[in-house]
C-alpha positions as CSV (number, residue, x, y, z in Angstrom):
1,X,6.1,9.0,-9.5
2,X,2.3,9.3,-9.5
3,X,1.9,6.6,-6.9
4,X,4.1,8.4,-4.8
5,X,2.6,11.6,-5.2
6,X,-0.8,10.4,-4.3
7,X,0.7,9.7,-0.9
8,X,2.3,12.1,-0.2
9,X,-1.5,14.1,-1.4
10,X,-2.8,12.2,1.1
11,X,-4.7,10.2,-1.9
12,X,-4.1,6.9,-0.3
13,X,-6.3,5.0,-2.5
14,X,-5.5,6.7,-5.3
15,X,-1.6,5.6,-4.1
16,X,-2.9,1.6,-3.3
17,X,-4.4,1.6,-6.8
18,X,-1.7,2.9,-8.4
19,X,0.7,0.9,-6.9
20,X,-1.1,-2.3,-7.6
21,X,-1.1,-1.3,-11.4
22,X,2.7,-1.2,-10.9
23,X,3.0,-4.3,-8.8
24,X,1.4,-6.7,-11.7
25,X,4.0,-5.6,-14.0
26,X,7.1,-6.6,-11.7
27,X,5.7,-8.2,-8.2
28,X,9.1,-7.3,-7.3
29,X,9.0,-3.5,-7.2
30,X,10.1,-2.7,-3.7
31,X,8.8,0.9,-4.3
32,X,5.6,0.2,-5.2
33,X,5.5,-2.6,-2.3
34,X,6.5,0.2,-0.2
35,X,3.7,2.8,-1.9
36,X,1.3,1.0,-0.9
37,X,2.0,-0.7,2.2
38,X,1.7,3.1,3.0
39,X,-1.3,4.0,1.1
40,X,-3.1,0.9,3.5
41,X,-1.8,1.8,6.9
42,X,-2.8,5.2,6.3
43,X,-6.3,4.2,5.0
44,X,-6.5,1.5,8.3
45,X,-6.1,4.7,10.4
46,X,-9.6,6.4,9.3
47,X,-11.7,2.6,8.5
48,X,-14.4,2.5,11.2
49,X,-14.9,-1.4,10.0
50,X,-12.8,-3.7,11.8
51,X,-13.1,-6.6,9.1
52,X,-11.4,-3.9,6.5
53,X,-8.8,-2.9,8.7
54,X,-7.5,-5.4,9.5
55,X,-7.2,-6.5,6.0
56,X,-5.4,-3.2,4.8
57,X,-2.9,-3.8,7.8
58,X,-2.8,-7.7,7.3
59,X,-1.7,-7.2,3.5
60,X,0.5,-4.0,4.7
61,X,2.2,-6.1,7.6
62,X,2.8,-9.1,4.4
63,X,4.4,-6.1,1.8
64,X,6.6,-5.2,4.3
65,X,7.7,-8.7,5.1
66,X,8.5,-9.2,1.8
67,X,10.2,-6.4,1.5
68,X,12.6,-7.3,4.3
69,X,13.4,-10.7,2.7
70,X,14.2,-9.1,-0.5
């Protein structure tokens, strides 16, 4: 709930940290995949470094793969 409120706070950080706390206690949580998938896009949007953005919206992209073959 507190990842998800972090998003939607526009605390997208906040949101990718919290949702990585929840992803190494099931890798499986399609909500927290979802969090923070989310929290990176939206983070992508305001990174001026290419190199970073593309890794928020390369491991984004990769969550939400996994996602769809779950």
């Amino acid at each position: 709930a507190a990842a998800k409120n972090a998003l939607a706070n526009n605390d997208d950080q906040w949101a990718a940290q919290l949702s990585d706390h929840l992803l190494a206690i099931n890798q499986n949580d399609s909500d927290a995949k979802q969090i923070k998938a989310d929290a990176l896009t939206k983070l992508a949007r305001d990174m001026v470094n290419a190199t970073a953005r593309n890794y928020y919206l390369t491991v984004a992209r990769e969550l939400r793969e996994e996602l769809k073959a779950d």
